[in-house]
NUDO-269398 format. One record per residue: residue in three letters; residue number from 1; chain; x, y, z of N, C-alpha, C, O in turn. Coordinates in Angstrom, 3 decimals. Atoms other than C-alpha are relative to their C-alpha. Last residue first. Layout:
<atom r="Ala" k="NUM" c="A" n_c1="X" n_c2="Y" n_c3="Z" ca_c1="X" ca_c2="Y" ca_c3="Z" c_c1="X" c_c2="Y" c_c3="Z" o_c1="X" o_c2="Y" o_c3="Z"/>
...
end
This chain:
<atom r="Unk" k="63" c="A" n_c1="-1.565" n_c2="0.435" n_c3="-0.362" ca_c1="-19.998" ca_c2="16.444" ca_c3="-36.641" c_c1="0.821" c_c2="0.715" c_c3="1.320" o_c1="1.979" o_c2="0.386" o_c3="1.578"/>
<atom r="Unk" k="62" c="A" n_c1="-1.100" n_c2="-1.251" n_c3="-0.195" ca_c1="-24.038" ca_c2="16.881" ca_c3="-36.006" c_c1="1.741" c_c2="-0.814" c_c3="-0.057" o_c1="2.120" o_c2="-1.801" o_c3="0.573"/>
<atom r="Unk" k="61" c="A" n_c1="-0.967" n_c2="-0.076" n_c3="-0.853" ca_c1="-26.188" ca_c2="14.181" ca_c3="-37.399" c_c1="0.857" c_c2="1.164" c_c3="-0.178" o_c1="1.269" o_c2="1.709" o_c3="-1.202"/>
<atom r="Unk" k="60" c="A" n_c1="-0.912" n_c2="0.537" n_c3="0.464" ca_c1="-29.344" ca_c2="15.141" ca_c3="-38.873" c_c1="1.385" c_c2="0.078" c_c3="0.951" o_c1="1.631" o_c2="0.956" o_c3="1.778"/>
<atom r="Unk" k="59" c="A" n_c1="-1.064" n_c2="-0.093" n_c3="-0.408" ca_c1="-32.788" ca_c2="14.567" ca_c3="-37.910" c_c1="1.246" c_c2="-0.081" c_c3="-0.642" o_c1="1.427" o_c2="-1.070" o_c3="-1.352"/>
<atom r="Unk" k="58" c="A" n_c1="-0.123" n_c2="-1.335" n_c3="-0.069" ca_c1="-36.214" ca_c2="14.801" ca_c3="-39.945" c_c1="1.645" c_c2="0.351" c_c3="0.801" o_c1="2.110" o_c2="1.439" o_c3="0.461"/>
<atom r="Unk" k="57" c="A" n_c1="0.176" n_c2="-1.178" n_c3="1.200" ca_c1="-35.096" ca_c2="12.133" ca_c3="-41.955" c_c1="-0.246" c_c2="0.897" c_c3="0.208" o_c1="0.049" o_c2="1.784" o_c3="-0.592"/>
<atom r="Unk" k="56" c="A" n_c1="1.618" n_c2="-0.238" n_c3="0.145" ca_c1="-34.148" ca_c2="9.959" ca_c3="-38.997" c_c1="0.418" c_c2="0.656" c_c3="-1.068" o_c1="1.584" o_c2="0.904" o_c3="-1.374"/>
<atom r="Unk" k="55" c="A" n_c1="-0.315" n_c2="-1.450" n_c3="0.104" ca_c1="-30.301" ca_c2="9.092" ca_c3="-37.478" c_c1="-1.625" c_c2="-0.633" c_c3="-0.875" o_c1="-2.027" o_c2="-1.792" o_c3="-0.975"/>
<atom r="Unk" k="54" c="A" n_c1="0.242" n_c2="0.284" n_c3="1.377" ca_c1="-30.812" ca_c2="6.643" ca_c3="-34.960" c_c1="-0.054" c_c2="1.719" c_c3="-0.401" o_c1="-0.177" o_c2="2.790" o_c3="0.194"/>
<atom r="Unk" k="53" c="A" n_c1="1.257" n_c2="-0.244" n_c3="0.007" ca_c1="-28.743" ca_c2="7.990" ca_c3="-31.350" c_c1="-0.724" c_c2="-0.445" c_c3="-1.863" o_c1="0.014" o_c2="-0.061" o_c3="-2.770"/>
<atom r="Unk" k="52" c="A" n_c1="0.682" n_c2="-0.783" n_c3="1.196" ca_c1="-25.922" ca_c2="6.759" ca_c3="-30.205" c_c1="-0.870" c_c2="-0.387" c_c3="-0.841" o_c1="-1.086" o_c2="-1.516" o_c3="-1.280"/>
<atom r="Unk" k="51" c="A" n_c1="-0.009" n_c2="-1.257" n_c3="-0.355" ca_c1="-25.775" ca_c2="6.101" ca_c3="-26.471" c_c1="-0.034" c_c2="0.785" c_c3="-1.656" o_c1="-0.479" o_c2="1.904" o_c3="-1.913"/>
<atom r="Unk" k="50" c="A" n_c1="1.666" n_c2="-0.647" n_c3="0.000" ca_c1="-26.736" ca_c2="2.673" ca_c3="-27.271" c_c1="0.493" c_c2="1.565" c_c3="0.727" o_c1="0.038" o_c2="1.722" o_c3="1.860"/>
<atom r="Unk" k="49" c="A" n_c1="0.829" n_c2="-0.117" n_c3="0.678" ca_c1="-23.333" ca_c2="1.696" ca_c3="-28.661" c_c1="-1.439" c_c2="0.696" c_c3="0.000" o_c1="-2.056" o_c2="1.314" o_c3="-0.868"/>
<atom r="Unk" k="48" c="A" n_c1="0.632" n_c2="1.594" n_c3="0.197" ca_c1="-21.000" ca_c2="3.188" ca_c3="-26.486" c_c1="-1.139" c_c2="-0.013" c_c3="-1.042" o_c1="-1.689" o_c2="1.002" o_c3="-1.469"/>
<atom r="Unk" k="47" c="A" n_c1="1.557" n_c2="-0.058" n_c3="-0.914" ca_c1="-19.261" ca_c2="5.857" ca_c3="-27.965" c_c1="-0.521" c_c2="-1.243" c_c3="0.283" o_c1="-0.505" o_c2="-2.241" o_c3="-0.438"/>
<atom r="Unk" k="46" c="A" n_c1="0.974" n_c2="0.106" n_c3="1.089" ca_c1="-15.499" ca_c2="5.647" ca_c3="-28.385" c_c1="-1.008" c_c2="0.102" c_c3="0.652" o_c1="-1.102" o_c2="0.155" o_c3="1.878"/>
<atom r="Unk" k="45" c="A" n_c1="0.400" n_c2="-0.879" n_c3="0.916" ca_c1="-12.973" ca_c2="7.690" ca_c3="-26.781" c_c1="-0.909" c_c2="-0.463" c_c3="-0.595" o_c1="-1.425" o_c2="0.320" o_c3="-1.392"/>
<atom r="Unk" k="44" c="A" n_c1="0.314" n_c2="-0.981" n_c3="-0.494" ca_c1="-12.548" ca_c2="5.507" ca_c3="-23.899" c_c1="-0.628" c_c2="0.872" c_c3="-0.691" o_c1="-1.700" o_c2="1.322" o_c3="-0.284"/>
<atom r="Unk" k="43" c="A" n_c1="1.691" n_c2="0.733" n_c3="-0.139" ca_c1="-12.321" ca_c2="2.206" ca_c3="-25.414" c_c1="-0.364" c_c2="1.673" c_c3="0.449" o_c1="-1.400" o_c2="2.075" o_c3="-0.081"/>
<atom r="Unk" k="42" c="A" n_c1="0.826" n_c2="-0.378" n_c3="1.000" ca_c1="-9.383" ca_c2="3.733" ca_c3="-27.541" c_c1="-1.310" c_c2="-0.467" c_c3="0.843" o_c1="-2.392" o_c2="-0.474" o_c3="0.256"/>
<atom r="Unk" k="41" c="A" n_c1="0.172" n_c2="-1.154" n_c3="-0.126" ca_c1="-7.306" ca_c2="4.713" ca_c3="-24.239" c_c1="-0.975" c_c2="0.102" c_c3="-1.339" o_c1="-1.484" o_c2="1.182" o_c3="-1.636"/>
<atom r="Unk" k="40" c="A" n_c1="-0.578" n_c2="-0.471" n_c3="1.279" ca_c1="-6.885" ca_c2="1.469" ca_c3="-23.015" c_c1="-0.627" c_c2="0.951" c_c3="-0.681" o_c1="-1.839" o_c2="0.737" o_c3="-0.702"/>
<atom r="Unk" k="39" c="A" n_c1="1.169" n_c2="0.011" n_c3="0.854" ca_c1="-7.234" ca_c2="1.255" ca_c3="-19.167" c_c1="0.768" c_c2="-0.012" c_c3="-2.100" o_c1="1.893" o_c2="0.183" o_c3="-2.562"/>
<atom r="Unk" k="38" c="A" n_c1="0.642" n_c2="1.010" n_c3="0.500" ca_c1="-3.991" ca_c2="0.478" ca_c3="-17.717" c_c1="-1.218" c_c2="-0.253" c_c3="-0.691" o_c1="-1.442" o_c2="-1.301" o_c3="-1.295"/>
<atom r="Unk" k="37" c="A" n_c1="-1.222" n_c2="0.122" n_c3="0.929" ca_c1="-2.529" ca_c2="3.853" ca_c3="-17.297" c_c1="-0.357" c_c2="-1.755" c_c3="-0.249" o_c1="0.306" o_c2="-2.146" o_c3="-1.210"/>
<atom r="Unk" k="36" c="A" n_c1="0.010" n_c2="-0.723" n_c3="0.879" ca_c1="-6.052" ca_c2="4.878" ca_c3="-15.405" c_c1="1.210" c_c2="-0.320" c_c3="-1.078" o_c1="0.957" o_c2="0.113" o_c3="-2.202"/>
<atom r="Unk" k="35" c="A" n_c1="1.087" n_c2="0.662" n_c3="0.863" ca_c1="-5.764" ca_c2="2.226" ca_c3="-13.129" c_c1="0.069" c_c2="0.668" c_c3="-1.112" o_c1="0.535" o_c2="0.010" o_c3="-2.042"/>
<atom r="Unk" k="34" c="A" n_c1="-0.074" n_c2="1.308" n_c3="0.172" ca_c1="-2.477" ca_c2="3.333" ca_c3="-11.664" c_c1="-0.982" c_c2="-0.676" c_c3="-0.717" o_c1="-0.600" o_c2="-1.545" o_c3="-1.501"/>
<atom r="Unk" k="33" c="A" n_c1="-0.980" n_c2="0.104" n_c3="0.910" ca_c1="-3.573" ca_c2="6.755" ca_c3="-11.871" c_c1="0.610" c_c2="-1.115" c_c3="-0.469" o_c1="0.786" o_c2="-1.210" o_c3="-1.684"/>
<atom r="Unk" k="32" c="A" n_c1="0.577" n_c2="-0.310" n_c3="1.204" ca_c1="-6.477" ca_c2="5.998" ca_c3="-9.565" c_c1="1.041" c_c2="0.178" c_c3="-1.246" o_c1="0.793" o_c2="-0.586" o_c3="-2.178"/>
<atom r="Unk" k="31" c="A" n_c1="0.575" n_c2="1.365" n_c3="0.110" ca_c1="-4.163" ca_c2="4.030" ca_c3="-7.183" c_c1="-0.875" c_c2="0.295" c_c3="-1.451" o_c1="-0.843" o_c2="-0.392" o_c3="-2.472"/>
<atom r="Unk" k="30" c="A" n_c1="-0.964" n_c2="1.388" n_c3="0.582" ca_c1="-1.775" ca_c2="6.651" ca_c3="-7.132" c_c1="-0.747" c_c2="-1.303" c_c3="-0.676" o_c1="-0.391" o_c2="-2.059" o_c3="-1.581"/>
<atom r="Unk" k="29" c="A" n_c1="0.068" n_c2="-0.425" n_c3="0.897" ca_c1="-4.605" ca_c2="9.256" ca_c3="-6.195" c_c1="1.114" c_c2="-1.106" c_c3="-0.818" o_c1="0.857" o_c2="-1.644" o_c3="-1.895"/>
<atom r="Unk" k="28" c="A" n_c1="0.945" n_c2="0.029" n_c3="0.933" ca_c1="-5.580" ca_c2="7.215" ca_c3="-3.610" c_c1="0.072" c_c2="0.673" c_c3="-0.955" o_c1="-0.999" o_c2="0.575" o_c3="-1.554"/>
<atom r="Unk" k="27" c="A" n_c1="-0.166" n_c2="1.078" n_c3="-0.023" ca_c1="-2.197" ca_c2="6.924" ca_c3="-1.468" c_c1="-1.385" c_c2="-0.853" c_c3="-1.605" o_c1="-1.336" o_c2="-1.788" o_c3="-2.404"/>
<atom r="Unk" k="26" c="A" n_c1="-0.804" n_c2="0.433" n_c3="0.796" ca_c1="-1.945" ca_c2="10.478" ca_c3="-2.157" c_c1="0.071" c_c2="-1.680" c_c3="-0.529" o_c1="0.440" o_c2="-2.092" o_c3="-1.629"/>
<atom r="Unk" k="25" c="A" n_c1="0.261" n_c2="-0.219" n_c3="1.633" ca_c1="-5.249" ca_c2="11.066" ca_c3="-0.362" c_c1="1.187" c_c2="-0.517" c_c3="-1.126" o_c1="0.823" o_c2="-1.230" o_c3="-2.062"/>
<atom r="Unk" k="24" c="A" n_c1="1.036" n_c2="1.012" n_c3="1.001" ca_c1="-4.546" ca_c2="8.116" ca_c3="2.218" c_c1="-0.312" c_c2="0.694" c_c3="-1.355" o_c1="-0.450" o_c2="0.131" o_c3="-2.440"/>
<atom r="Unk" k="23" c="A" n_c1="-0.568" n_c2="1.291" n_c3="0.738" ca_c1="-1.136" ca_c2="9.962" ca_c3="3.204" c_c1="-0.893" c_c2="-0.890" c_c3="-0.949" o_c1="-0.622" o_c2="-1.440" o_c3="-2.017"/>
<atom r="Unk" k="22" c="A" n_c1="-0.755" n_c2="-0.670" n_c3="1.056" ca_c1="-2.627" ca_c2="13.305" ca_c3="3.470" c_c1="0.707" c_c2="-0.991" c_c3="-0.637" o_c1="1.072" o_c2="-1.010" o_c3="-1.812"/>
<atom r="Unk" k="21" c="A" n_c1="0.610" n_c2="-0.687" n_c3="1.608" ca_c1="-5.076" ca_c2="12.319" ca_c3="5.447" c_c1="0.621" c_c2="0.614" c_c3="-0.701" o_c1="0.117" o_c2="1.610" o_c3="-1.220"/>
<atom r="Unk" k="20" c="A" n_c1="0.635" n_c2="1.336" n_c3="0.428" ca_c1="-2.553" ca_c2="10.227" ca_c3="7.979" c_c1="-0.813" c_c2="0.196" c_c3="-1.156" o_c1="-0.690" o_c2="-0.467" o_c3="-2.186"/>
<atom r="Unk" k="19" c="A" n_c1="-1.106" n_c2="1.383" n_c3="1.053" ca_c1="-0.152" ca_c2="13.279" ca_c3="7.748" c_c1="-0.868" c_c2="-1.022" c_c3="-0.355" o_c1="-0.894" o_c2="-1.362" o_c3="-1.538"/>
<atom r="Unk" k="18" c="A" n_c1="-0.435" n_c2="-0.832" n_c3="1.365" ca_c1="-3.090" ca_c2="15.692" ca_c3="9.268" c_c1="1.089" c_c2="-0.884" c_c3="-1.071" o_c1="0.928" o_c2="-1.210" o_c3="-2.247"/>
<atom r="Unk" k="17" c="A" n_c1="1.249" n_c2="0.081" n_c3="0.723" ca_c1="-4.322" ca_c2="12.901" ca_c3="11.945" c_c1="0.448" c_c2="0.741" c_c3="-1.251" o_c1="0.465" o_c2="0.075" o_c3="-2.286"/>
<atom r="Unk" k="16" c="A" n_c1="0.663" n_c2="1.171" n_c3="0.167" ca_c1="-0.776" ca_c2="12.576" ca_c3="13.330" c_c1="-1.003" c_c2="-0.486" c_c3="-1.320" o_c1="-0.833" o_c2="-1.189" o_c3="-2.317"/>
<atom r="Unk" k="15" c="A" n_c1="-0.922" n_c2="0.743" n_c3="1.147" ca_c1="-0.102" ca_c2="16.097" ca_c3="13.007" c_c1="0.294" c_c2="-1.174" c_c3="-0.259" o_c1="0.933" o_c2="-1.318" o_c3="-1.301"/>
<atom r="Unk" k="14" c="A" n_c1="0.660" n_c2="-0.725" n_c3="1.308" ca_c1="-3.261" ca_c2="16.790" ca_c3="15.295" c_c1="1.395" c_c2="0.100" c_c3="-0.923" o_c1="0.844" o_c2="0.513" o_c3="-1.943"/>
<atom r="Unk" k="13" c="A" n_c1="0.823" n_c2="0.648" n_c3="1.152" ca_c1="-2.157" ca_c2="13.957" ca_c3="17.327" c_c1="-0.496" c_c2="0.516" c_c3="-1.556" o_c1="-0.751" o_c2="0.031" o_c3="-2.658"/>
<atom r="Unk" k="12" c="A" n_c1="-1.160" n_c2="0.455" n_c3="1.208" ca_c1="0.938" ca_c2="15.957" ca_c3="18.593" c_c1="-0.770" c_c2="-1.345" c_c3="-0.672" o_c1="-0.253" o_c2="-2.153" o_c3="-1.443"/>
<atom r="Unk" k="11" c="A" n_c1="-1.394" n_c2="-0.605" n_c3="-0.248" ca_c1="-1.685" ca_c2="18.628" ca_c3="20.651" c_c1="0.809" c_c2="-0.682" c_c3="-1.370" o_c1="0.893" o_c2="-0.167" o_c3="-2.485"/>
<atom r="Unk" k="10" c="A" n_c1="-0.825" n_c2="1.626" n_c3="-0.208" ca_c1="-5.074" ca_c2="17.210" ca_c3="20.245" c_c1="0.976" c_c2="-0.168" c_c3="0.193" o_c1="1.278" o_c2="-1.326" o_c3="0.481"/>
<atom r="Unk" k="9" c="A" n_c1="0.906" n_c2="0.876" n_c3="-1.699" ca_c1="-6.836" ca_c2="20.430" ca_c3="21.714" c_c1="0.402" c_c2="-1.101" c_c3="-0.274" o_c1="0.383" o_c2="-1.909" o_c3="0.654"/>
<atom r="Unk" k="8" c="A" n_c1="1.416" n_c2="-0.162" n_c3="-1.115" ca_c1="-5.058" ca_c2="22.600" ca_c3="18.381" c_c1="0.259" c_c2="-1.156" c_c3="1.236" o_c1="1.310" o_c2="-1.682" o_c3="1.599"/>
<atom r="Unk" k="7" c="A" n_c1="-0.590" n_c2="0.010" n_c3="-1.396" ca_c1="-1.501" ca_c2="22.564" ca_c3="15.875" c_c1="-1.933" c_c2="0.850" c_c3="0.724" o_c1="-2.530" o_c2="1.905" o_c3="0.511"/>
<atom r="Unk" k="6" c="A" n_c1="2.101" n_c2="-0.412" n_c3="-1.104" ca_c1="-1.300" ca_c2="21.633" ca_c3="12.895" c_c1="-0.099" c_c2="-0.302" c_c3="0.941" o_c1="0.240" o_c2="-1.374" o_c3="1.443"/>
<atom r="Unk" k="5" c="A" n_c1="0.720" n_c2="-0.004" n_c3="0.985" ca_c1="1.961" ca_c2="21.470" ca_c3="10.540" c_c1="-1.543" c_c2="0.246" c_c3="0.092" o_c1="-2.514" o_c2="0.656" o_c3="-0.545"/>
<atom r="Unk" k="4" c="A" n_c1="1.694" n_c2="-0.107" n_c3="-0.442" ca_c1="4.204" ca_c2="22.162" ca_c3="13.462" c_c1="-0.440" c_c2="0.427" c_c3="-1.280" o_c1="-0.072" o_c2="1.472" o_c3="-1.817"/>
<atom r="Unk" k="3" c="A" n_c1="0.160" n_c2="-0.339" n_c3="1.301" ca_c1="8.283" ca_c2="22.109" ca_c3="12.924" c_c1="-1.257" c_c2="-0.591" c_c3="0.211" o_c1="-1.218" o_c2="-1.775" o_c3="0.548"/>
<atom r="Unk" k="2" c="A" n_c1="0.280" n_c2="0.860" n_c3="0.855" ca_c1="9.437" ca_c2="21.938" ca_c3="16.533" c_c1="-1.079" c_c2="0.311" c_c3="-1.441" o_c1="-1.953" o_c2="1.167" o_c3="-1.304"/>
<atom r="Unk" k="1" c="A" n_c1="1.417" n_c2="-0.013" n_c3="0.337" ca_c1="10.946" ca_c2="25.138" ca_c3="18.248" c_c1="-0.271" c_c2="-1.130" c_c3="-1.009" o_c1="0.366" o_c2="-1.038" o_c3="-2.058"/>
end
């Protein structure tokens, strides 16, 4: 009996097609991780500038 991962109306395509999307997700999670270990990890944490906000007299900043 052969070792069947998915099995319908395409017969030995449908483990074909199932490996091939399974290869591109991995293939894309590598790639994101790969970027991700090259970014540098202080730009990340900081705020951009115009995302923070003037501080006012009736407003006060939260820590």
């Amino acid at each position: 009996m052969p070792f069947l991962l998915a099995h319908g109306a395409l017969g030995s395509w449908d483990e074909v097609i199932f490996l091939s999307i399974g290869a591109i997700f991995l293939v894309m999670m590598g790639i994101s991780w790969l970027r991700s270990r090259s970014e540098d990890p202080d730009e990340l944490d900081a705020p951009a500038p115009e995302a923070t906000p003037e501080v006012s007299d009736t407003r006060f900043k939260l820590d």
